[in-house]
N, CA and C atoms as an extended XYZ file, in Angstrom:
183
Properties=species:S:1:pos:R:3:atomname:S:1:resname:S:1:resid:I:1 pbc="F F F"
N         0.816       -1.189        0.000 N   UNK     1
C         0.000        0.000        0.000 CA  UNK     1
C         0.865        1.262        0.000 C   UNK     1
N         2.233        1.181        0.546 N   UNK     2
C         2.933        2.197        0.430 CA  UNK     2
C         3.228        3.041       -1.017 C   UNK     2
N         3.639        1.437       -1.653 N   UNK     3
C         4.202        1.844       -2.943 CA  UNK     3
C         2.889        2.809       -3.577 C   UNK     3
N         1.785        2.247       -3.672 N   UNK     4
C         0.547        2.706       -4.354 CA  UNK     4
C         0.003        4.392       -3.838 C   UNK     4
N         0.674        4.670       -2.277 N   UNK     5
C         0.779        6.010       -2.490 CA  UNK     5
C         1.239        6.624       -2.521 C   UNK     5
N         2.721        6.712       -3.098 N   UNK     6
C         3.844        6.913       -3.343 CA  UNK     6
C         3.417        7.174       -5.389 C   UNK     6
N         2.842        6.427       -5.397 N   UNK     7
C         2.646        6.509       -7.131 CA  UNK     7
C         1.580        7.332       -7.043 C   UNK     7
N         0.543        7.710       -6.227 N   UNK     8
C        -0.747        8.422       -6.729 CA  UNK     8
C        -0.053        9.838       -6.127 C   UNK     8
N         0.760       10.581       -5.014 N   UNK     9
C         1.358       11.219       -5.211 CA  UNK     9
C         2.471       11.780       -6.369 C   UNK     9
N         3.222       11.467       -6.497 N   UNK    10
C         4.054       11.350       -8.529 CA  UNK    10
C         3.215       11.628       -9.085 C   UNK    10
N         1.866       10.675       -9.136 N   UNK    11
C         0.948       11.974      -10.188 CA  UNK    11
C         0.219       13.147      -10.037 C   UNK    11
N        -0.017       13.465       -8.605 N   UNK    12
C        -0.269       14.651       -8.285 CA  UNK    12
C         0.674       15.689       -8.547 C   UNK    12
N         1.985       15.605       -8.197 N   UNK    13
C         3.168       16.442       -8.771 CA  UNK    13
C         3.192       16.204       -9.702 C   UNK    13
N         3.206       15.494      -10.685 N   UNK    14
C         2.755       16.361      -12.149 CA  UNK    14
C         2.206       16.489      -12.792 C   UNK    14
N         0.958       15.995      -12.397 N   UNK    15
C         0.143       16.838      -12.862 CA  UNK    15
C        -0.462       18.615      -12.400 C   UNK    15
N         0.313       18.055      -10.999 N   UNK    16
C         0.195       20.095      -10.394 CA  UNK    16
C         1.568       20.554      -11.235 C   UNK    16
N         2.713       20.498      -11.400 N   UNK    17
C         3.880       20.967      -12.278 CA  UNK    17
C         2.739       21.965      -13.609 C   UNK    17
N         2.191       21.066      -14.324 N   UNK    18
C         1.898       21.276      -15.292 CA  UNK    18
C         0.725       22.758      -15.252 C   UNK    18
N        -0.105       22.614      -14.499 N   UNK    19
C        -1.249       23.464      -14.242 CA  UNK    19
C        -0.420       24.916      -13.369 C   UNK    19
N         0.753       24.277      -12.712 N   UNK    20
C         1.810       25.720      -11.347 CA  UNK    20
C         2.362       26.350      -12.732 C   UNK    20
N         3.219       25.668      -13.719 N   UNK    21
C         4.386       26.191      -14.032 CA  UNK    21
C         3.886       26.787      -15.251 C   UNK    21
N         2.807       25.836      -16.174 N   UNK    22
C         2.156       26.699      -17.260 CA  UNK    22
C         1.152       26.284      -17.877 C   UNK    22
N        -0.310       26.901      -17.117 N   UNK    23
C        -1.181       26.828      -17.619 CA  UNK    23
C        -1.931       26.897      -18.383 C   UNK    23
N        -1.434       28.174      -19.495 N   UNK    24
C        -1.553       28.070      -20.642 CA  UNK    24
C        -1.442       26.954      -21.613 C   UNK    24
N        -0.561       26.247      -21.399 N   UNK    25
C        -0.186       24.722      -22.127 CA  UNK    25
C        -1.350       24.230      -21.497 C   UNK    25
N        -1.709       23.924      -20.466 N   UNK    26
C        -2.262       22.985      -19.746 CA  UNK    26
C        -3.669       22.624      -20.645 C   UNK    26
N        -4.264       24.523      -20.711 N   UNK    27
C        -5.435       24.169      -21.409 CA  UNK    27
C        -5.390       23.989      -23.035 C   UNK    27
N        -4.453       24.138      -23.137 N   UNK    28
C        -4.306       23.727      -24.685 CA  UNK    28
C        -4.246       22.235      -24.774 C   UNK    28
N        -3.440       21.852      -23.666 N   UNK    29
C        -3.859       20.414      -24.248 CA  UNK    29
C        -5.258       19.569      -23.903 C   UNK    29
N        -5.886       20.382      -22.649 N   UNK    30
C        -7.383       20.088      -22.719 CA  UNK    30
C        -7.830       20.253      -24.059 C   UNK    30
N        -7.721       21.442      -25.253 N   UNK    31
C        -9.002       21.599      -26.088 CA  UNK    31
C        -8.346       20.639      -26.639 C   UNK    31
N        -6.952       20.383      -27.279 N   UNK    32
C        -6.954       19.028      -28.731 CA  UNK    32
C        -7.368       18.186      -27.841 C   UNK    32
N        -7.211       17.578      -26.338 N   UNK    33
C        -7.867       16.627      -26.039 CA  UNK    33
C        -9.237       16.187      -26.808 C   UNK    33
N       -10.105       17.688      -26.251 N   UNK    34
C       -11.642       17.554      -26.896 CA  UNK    34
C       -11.810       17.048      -28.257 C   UNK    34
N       -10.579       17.740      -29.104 N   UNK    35
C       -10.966       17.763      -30.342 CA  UNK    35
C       -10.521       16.078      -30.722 C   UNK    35
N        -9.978       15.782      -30.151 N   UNK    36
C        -9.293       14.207      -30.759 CA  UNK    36
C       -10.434       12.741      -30.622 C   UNK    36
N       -10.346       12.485      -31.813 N   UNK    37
C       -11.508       11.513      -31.596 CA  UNK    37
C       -11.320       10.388      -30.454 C   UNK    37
N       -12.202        9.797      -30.169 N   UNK    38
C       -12.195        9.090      -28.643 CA  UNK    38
C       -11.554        7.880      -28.814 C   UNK    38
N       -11.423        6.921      -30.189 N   UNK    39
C       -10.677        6.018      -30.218 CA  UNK    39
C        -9.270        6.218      -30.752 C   UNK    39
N        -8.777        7.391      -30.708 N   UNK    40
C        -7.533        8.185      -30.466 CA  UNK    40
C        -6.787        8.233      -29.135 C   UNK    40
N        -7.785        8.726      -28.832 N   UNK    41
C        -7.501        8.787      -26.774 CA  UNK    41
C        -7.691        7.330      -26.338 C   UNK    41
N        -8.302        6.428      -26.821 N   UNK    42
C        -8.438        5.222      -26.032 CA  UNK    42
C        -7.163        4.837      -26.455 C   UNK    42
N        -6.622        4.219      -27.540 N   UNK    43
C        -5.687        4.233      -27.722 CA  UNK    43
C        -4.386        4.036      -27.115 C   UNK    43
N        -4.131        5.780      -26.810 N   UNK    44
C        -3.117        6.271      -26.183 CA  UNK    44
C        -2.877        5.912      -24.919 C   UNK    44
N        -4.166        6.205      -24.225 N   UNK    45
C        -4.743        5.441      -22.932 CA  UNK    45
C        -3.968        4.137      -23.040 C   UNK    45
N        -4.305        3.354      -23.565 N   UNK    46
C        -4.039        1.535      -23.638 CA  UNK    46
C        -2.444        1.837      -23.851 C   UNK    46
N        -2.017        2.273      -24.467 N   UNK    47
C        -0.597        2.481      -24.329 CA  UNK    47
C         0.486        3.017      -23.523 C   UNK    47
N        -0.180        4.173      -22.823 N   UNK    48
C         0.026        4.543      -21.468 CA  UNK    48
C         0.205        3.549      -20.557 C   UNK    48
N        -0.786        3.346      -20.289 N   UNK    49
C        -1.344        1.847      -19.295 CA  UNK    49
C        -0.166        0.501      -19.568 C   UNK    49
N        -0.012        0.185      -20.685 N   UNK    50
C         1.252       -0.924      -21.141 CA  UNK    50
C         2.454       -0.025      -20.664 C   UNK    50
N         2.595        0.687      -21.417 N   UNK    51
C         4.400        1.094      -21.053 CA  UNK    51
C         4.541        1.183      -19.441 C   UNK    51
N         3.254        1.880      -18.813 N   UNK    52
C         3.317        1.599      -16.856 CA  UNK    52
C         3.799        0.767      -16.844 C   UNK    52
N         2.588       -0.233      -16.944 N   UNK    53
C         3.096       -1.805      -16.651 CA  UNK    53
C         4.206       -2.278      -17.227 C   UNK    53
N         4.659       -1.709      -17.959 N   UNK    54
C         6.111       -2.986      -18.423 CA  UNK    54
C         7.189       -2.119      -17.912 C   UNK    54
N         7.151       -0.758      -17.679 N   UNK    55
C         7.869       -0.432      -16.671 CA  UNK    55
C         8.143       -0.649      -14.940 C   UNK    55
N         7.088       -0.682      -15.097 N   UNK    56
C         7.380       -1.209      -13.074 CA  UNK    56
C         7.614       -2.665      -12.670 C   UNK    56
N         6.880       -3.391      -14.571 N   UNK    57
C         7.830       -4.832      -14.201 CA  UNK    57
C         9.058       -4.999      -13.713 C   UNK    57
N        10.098       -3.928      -15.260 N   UNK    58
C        11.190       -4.047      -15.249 CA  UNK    58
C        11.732       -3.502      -13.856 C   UNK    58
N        11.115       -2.994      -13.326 N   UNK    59
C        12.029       -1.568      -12.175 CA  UNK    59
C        11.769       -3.011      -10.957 C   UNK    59
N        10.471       -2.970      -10.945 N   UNK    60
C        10.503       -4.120       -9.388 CA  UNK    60
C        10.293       -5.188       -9.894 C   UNK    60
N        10.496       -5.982      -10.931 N   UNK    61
C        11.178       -7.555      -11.767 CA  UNK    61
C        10.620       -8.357      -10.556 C   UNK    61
């Protein structure tokens, strides 16, 4: 349980980085978000999600 909030923190820092340091970007990448079709984002999503996982394989094997 440690590890798991240890990782949901990491994404709070950056995802706050992003919104502190420049928000302007931030919402820009909200609108192409909008604009990108949804099996675009799923996608990316699913690929996100793999590279996690085959990263924290490799790190804690």
């Amino acid at each position: 349980m440690d590890d798991l909030g240890v990782a949901i923190g990491l994404v709070l820092v950056i995802e706050g980085l992003v919104w502190a340091l420049a928000p302007r970007f931030g919402r820009r990448l909200l609108e192409a978000a909008s604009e990108t079709p949804e099996s675009s984002l799923r996608l990316a999503g699913t690929l996100a999600v793999t590279a996690g996982v085959i990263l924290v394989w490799l790190i804690r094997g």
